[in-house]
C-alpha positions in Angstrom: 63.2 -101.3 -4.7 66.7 -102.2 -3.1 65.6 -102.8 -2.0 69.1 -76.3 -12.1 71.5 -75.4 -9.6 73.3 -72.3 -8.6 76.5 -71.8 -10.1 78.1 -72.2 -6.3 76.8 -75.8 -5.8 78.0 -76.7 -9.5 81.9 -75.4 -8.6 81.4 -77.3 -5.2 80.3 -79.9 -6.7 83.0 -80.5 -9.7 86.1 -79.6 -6.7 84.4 -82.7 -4.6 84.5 -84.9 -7.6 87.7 -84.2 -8.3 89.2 -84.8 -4.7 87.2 -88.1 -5.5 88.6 -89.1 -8.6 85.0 -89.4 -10.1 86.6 -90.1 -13.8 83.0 -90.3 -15.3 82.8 -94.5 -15.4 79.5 -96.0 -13.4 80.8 -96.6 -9.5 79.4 -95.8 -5.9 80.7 -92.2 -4.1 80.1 -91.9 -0.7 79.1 -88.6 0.6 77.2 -85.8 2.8 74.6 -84.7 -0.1 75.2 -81.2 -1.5 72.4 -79.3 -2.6 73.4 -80.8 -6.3 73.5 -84.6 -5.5 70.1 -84.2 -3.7 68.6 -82.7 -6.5 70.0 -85.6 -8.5 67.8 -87.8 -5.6 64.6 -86.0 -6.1 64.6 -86.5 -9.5 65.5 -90.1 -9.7 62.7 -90.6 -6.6 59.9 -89.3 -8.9 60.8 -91.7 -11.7 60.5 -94.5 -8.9 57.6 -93.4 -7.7 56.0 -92.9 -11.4 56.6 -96.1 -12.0 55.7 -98.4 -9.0 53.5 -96.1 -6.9 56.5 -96.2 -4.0 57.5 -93.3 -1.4 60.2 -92.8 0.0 60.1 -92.9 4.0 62.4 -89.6 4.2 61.7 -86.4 3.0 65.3 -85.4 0.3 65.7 -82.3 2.7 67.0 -85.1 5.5 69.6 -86.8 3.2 72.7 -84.9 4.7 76.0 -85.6 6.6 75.3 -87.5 9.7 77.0 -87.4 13.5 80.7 -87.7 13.4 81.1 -86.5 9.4 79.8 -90.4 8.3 78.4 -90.7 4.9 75.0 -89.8 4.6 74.9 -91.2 1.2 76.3 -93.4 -1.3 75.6 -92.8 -4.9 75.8 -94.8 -8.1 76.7 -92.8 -11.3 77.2 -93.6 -14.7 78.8 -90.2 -16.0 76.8 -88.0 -14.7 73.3 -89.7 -14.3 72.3 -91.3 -10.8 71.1 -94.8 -11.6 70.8 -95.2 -7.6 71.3 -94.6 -3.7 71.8 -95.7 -0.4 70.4 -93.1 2.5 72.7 -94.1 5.8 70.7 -94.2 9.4 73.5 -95.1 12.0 73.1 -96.3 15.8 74.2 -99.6 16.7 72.9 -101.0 13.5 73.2 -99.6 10.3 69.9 -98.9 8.7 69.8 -98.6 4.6 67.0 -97.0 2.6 67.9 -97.3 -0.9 66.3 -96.9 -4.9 67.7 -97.5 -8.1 66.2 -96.4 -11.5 64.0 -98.7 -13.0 65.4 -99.2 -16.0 68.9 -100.1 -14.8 68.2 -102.6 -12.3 69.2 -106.4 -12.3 72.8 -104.7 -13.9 74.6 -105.2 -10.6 73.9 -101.4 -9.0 71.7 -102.6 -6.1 74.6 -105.2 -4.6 77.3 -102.4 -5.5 75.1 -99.9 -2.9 74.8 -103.1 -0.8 78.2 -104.0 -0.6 79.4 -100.1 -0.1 76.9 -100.3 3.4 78.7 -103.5 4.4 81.7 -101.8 4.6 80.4 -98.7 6.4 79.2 -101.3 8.7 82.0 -102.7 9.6 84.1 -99.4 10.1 81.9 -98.1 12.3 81.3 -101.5 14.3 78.0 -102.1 13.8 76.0 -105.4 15.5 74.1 -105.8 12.2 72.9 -104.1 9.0 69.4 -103.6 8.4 67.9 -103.2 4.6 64.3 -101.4 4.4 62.2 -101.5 1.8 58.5 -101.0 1.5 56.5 -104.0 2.1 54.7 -103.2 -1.4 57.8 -103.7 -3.5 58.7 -107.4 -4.4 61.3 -106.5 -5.8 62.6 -104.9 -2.7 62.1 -107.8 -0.4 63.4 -110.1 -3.3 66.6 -108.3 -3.3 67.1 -107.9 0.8 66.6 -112.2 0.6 69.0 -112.3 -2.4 71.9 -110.9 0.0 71.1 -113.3 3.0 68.3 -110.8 4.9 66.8 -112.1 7.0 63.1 -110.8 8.1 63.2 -108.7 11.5 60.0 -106.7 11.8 58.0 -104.2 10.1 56.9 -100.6 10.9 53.8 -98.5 10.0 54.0 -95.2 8.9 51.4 -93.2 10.3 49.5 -89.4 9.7 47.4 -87.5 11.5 43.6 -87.3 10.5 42.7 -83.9 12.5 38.9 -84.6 11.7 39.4 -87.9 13.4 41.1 -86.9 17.1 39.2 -88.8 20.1 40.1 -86.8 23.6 39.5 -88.7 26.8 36.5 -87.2 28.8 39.2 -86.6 32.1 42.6 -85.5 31.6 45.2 -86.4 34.9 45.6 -82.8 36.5 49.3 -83.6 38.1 50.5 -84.8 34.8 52.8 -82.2 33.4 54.0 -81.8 29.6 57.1 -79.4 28.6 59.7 -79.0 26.4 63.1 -80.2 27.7 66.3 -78.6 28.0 70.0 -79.1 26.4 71.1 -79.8 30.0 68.2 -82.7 30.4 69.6 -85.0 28.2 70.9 -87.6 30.8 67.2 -87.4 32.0 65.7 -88.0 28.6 68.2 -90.5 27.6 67.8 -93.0 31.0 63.8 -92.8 30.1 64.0 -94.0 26.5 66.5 -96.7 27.6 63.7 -97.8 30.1 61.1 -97.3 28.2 62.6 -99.2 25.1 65.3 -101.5 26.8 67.9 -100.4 25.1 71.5 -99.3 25.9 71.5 -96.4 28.3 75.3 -95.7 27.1 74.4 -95.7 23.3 71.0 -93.7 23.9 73.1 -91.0 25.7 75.2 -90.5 22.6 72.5 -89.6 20.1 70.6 -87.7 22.9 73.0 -85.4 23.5 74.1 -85.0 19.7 70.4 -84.6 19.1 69.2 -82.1 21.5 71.0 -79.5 20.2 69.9 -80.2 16.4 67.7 -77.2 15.3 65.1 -79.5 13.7 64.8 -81.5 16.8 62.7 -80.6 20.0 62.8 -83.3 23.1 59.4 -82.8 25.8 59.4 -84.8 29.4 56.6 -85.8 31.1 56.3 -85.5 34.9 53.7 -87.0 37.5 53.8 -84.8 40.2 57.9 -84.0 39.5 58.6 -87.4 39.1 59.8 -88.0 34.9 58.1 -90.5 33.7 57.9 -90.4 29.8 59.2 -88.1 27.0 59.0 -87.7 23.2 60.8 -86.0 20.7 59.7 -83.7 17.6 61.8 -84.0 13.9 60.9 -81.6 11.4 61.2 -81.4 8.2 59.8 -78.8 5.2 56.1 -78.7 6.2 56.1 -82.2 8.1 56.9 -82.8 11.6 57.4 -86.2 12.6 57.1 -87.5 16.7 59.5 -90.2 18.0 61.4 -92.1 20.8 57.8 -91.7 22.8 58.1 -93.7 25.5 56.3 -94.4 28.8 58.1 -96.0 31.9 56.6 -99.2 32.4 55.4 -98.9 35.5 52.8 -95.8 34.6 51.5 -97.3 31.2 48.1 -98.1 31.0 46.9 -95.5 33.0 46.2 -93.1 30.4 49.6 -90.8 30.8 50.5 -91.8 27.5 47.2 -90.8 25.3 47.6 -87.3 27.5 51.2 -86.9 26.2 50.8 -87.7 22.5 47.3 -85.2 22.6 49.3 -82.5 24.4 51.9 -82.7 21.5 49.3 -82.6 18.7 47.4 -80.0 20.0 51.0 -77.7 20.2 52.0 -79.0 16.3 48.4 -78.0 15.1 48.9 -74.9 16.9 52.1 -74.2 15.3 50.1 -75.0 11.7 52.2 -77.9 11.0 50.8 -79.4 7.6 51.4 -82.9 8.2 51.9 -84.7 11.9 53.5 -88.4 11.5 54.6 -90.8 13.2 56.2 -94.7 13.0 55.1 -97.7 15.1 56.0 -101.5 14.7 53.5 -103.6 13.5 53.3 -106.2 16.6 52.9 -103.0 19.1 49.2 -103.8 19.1 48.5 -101.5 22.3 50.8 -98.7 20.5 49.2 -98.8 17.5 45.4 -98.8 18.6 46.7 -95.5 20.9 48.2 -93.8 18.1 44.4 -94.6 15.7 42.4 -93.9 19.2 44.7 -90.0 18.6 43.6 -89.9 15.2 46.5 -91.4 13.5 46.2 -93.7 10.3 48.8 -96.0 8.4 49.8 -94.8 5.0 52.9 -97.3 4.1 54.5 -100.1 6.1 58.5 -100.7 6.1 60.0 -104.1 6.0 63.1 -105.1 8.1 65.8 -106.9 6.9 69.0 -107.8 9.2 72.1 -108.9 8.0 74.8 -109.9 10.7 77.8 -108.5 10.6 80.4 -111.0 11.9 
């Protein structure tokens, strides 16, 4: 779609609400997610998934305060029930994952959530907003067209199949793989710009804010000392989940990139992570035949839909 707790969390809890004026009638509440609220998440996201067979892309764990003290979340309650929510990814978009209970949609909660994230948007400058929903859910792409989305793209979700890994017979012997440091982040920021085309300015920000996150590990890839691609690790509970891997164009197709994402699944089975994933867009044919040539399958596929701020 739109697309108990320890007596500490409760006080905390009741003292936010009250600096909030929550007065108990239905309304949206933007936030950080305490222990309590995301509690209230979990619960509503196993009645979704009970009753449409959706997952959620992020694990509830995630849902906390984002850089700079922005809203994470924004909630819908009616008293003290949460009919829905609205999980905030910034960058120079605004991305918004959301779900609201099945028996209180088409009431207005959805374009409430909606509305709240346009005006996030626009504090923070955004270039567009982008609503994601799971390609499976009509009702989700009906309500991203109801609000003038347009369609962007779409992304796989991918997991690793451990019984089904394929290793090239010859590995390149000057091709180096390591973990990178805090101090590297220039380095690692000016290869995913390249390797992405993005921004080099707005990469460096959420580099550097993200090398130093404890869930977060960021590996470079050098040909004979030269950088040439790098990757970075999120964790979460028992899933770890790669990203920003990216190959300078000048060294892809050569087989660097295959080495690279074996070299991190061979460390993250090593480390006895449960569950290796990983997302790729849809129209990144050569992408997505490496990542099912490394063992990797699709499991769910996200819809994009932009909305532009003027």
């Amino acid at each position: 779609m739109f697309w108990s707790i320890g007596q500490h969390e409760q006080k905390k809890d009741a003292l936010r609400k009250k600096h909030m004026n929550y007065d108990g009638t239905a309304h949206v509440i933007k936030t950080e997610g305490t222990t309590y609220e995301r509690a209230h998440i979990a619960k509503l996201l196993e009645v979704c998934s009970q009753y449409e067979g959706l997952d959620f892309p992020f694990p509830v764990e995630e849902m906390q305060s984002q850089p700079g003290d922005r809203p994470g979340l924004l909630l819908y309650y009616q008293d003290e029930t949460l009919l829905g929510f609205a999980y905030l990814q910034y960058g120079s978009e605004l991305e918004v994952y959301g779900m609201v209970h099945p028996d209180y949609r088409r009431k207005g909660i959805g374009m409430a959530l909606f509305q709240a994230a346009q005006v996030i948007s626009r504090q923070i400058g955004a270039k567009r907003l982008l609503l994601v929903c799971d390609s499976a859910s009509t009702a989700g792409r009906a309500f991203a067209e109801a609000v003038g989305g347009t369609y962007h793209f779409s992304e796989h979700q991918m997991k690793l199949d451990t019984n089904n890994i394929k290793r090239p017979p010859v590995w390149h012997p000057y091709l180096q793989f390591r973990r990178a440091e805090s101090a590297e982040a220039p380095i690692i920021a000016h290869l995913i710009a390249r390797s992405f085309g993005d921004p080099e300015e707005e990469v460096a920000d959420w580099v550097a804010a993200d090398i130093l996150k404890a869930n977060q590990r960021f590996f470079l890839a050098s040909l004979q000392a030269q950088p040439i691609g790098t990757l970075r690790t999120v964790s979460s509970g028992q899933q770890v989940d790669i990203a920003a891997f990216g190959v300078l164009p000048d060294y892809r197709g050569q087989g660097y990139g295959r080495q690279m994402l074996l070299s991190i699944v061979d460390l993250l089975l090593q480390e006895d992570w449960q569950r290796i994933g990983l997302d790729v867009e849809t129209e990144n044919d050569n992408a997505l035949g490496l990542y099912q040539a490394c063992g990797f399958y699709v499991t769910r596929t996200y819809d994009y839909y932009q909305i532009m701020e003027r």
